[in-house]
Every structure is written in structure tokens, then in C-alpha cells.
N, CA, C and O of each residue as an XYZ file, in Angstrom:
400
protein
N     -48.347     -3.486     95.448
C     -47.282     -2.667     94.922
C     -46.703     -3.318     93.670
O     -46.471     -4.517     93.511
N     -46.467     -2.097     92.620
C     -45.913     -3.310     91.419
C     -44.242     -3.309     91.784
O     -43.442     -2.734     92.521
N     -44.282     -4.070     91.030
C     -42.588     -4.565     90.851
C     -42.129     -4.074     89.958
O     -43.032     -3.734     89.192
N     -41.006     -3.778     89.524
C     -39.900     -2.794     89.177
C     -39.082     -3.824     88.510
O     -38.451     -4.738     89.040
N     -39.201     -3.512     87.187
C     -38.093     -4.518     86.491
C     -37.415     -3.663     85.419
O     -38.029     -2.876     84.698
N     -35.902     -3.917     85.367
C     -34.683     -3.343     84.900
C     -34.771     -4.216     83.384
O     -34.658     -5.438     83.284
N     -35.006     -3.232     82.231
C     -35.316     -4.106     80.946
C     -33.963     -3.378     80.021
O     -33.653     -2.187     80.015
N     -33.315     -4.485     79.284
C     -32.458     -4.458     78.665
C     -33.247     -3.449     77.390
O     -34.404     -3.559     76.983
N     -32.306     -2.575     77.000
C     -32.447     -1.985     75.761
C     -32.655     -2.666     74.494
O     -32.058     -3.625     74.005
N     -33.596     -1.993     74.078
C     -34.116     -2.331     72.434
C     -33.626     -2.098     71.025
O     -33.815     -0.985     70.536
N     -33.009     -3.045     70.315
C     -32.572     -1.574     68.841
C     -31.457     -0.988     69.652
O     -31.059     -1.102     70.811
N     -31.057     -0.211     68.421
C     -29.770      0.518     68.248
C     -29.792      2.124     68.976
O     -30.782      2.684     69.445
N     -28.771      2.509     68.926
C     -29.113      3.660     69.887
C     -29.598      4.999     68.963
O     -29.471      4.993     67.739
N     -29.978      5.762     69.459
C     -30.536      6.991     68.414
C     -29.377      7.253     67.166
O     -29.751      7.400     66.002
N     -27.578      7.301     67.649
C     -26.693      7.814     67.180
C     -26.463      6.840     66.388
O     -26.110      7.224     65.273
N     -26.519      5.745     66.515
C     -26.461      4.567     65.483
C     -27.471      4.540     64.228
O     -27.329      4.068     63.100
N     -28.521      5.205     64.826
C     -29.722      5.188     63.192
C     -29.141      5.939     62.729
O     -28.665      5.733     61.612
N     -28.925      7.206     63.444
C     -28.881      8.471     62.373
C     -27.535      7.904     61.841
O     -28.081      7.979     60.740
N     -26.481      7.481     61.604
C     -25.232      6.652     60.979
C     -25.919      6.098     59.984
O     -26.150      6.777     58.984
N     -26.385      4.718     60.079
C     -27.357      4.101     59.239
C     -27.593      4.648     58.484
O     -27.062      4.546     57.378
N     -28.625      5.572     58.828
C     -29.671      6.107     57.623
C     -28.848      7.946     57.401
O     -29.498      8.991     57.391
N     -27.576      7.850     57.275
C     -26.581      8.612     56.973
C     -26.616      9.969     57.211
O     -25.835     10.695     56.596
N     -27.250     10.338     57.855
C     -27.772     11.075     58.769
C     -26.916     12.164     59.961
O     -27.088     13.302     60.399
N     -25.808     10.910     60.174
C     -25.075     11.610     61.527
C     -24.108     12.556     61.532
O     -23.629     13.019     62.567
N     -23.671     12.993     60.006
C     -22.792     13.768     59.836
C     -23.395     15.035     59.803
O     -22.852     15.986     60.364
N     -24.829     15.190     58.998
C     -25.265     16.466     59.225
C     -26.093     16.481     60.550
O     -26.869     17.434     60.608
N     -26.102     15.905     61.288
C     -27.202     16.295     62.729
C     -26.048     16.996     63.430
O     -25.783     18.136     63.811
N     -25.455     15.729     63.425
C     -23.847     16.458     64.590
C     -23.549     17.755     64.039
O     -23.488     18.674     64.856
N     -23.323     18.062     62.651
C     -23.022     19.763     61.784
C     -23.502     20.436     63.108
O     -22.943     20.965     64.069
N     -25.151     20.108     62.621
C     -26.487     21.239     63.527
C     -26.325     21.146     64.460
O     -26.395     22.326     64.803
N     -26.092     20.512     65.476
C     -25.919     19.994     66.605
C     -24.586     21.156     67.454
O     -24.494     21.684     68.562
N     -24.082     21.139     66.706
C     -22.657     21.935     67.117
C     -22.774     22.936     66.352
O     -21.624     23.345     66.505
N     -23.182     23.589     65.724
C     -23.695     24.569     65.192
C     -24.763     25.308     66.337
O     -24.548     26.442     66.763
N     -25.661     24.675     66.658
C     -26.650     25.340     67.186
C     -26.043     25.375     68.774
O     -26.599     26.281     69.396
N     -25.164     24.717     69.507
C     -25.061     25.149     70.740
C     -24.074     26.315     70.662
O     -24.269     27.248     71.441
N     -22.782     26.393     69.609
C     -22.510     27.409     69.738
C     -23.136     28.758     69.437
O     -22.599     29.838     69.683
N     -24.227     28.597     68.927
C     -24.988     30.222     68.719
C     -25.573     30.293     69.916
O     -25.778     31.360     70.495
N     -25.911     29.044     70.410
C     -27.014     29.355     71.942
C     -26.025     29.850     72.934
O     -26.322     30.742     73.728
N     -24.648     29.188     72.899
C     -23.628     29.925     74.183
C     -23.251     31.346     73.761
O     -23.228     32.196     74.651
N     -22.972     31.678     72.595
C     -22.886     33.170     72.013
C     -23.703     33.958     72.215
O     -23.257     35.008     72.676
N     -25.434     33.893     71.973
C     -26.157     34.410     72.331
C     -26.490     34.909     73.929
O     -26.881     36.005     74.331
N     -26.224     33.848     74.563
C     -26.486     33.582     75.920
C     -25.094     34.414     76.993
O     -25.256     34.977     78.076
N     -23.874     34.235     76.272
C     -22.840     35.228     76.855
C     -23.165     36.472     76.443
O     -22.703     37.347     77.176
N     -23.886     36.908     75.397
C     -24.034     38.310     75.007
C     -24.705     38.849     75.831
O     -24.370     39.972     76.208
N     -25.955     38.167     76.411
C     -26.969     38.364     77.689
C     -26.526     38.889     78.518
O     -26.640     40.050     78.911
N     -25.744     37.715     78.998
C     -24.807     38.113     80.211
C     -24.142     39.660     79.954
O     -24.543     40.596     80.646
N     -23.304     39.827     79.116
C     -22.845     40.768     79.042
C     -23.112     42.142     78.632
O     -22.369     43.105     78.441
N     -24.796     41.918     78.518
C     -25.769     43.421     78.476
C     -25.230     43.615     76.707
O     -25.188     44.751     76.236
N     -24.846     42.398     75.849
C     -24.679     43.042     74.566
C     -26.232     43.146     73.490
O     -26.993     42.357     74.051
N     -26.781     43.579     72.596
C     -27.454     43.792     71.773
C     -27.054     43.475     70.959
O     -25.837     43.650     70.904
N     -27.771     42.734     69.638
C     -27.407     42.641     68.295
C     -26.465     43.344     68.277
O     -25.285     43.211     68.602
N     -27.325     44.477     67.685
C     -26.889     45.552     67.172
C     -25.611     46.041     67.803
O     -24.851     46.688     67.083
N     -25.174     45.745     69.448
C     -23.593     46.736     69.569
C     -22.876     45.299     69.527
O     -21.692     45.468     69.817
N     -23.162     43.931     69.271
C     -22.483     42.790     68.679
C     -21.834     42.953     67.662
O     -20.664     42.586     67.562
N     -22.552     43.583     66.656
C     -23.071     43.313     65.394
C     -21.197     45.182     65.034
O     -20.118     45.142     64.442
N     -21.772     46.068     65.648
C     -20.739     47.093     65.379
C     -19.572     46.579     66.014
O     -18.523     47.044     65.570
N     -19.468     45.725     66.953
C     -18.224     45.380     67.895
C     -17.482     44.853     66.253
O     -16.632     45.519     65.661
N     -18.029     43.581     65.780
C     -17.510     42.758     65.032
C     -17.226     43.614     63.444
O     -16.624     43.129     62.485
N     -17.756     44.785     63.507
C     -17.598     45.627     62.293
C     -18.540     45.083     60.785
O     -18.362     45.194     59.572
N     -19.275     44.648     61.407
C     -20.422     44.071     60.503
C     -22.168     44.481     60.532
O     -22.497     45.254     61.431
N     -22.978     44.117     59.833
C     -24.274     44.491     60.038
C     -25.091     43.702     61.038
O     -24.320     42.977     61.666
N     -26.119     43.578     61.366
C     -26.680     43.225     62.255
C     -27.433     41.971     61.577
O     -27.746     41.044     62.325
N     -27.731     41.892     60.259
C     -27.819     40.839     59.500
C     -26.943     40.057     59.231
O     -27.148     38.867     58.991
N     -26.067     40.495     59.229
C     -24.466     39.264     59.296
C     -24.616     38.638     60.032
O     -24.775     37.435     59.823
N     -24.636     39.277     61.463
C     -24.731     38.577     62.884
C     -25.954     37.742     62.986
O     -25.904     36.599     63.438
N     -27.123     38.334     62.543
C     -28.137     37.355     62.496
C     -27.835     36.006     61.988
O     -27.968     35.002     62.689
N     -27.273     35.976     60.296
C     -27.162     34.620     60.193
C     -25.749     34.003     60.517
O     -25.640     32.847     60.107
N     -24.722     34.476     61.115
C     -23.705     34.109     62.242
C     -24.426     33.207     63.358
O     -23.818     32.219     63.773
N     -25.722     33.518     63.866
C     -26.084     32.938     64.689
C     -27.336     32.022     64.515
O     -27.997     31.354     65.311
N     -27.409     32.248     63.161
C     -28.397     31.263     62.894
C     -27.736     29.320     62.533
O     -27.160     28.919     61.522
N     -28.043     28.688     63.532
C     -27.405     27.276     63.086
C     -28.144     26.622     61.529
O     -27.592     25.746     60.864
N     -29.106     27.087     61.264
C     -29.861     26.691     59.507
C     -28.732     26.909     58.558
O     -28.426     26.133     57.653
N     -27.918     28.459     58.954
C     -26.817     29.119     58.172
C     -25.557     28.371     57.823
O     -24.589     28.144     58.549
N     -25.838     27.907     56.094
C     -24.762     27.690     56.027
C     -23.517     28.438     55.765
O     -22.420     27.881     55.716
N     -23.709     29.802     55.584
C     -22.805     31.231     55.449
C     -21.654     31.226     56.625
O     -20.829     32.140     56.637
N     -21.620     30.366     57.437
C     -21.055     30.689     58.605
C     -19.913     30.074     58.668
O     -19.861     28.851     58.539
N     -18.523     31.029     58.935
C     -17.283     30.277     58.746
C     -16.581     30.078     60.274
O     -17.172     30.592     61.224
N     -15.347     29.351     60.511
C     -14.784     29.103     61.963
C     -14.538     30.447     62.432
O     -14.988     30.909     63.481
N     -13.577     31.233     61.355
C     -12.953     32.455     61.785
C     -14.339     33.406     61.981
O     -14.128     34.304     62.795
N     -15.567     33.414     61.478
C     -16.260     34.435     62.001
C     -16.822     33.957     63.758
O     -16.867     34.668     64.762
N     -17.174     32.566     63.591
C     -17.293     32.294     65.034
C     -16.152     32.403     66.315
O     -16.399     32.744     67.472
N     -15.126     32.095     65.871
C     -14.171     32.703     66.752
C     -13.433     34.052     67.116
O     -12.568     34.484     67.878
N     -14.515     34.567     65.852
C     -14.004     36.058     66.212
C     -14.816     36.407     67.218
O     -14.408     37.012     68.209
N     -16.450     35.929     66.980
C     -17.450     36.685     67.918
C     -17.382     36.141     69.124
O     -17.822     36.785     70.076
N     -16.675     34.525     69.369
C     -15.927     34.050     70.912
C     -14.839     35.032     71.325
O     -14.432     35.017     72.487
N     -14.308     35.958     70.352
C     -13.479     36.339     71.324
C     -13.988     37.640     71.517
O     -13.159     38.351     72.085
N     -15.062     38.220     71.249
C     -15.102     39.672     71.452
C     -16.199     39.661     72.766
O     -16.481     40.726     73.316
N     -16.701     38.569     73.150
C     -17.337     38.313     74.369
C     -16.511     37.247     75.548
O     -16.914     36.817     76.629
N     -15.557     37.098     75.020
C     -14.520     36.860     75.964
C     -14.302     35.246     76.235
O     -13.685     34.622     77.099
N     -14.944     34.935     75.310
C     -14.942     33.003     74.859
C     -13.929     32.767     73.964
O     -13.266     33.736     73.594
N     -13.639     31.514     73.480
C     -12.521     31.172     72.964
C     -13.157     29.428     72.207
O     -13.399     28.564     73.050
N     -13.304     29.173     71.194
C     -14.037     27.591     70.330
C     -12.676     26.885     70.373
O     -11.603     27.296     69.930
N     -12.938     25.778     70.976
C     -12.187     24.444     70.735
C     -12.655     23.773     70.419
O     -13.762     23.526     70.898
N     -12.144     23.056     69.440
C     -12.038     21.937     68.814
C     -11.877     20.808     68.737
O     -10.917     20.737     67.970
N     -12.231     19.514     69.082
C     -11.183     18.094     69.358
C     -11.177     17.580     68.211
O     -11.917     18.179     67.431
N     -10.612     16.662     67.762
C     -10.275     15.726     66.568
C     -10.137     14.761     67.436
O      -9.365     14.718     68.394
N     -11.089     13.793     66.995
C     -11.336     12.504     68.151
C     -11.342     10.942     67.021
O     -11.849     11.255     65.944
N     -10.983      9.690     67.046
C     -11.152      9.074     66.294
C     -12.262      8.332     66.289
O     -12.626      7.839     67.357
N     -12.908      8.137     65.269
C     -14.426      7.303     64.719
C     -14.300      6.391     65.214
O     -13.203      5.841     65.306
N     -15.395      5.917     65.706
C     -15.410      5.154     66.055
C     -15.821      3.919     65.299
O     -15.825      2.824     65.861
């Protein structure tokens, strides 16, 4: 039977390169960008919505909404995302946390 040995970590942690190599400000952007389109998308599911009656809820085109939910998009402002949290019954918070 082999033996099982507990090995101390190597190098810096993933979040530390991307810092380094300056990196961490735009991953985190995408990063939080892209889960809120995936929970938006994913409550719309839930809620039997379509683009398209998303897209008229919010009084916009269905291409708006497309790149609303595209995290690549840099077109995308707080107030349009919190509008489309609230018309599916979500609500975006925010923290302001200090650097560490």
C-alpha cells in the first residue's frame, strides 16, 4: 500500500500571479461580470423568461440584452444590471472590502 504524504504548497497562489503579472484587476472585472450574467440568465430559466419577453420587460431590444449578458461586454453599466436583477426579482450587492 503506498503511503500518503501531506506536501506543503509550491509558488504563489493562482491570485497572487495574476497580481504580479497585473492581471487581477481585469480577471476579477470578468469574473464578476460573468457570474452575474450566469445568475441572470439562470433566474430567467427559472422563471420561464425568453430573451425576447426579458428583453420587452426591460423596454429594450433583444440585442441590448444580449450584450447585457454578455461578460466580453464592455457596454454594460450597474444601473442596467440592476435593473434586469430587479425585474426577475434579484437585487446586486456590492461589498467594498479592503486590499489586501
Amino acid at each position: 500500500m503506498a503511503r500518503t504524504e501531506e506536501h506543503e504548497p509550491v509558488g504563489s497562489t493562482f491570485e497572487s500571479w495574476l497580481e504580479e503579472e497585473g492581471l487581477l484587476e481585469e480577471a476579477t472585472e470578468h469574473a464578476v461580470k460573468a457570474v452575474i450574467s450566469w445568475q441572470l440568465q439562470k433566474t430567467m430559466r427559472e422563471r420561464g423568461l425568453s430573451k425576447k419577453s426579458m428583453a420587452a420587460l426591460m423596454g429594450t431590444s433583444r440585442s441590448q440584452l444580449e450584450r447585457l449578458l454578455d461578460p466580453e461586454s464592455d457596454a454594460v453599466t450597474l444601473k442596467s444590471l440592476m435593473r434586469a436583477a430587479r425585474l426577475v426579482g434579484k437585487k446586486i450587492k456590492i461589498d467594498l472590502v479592503d486590499a489586501a
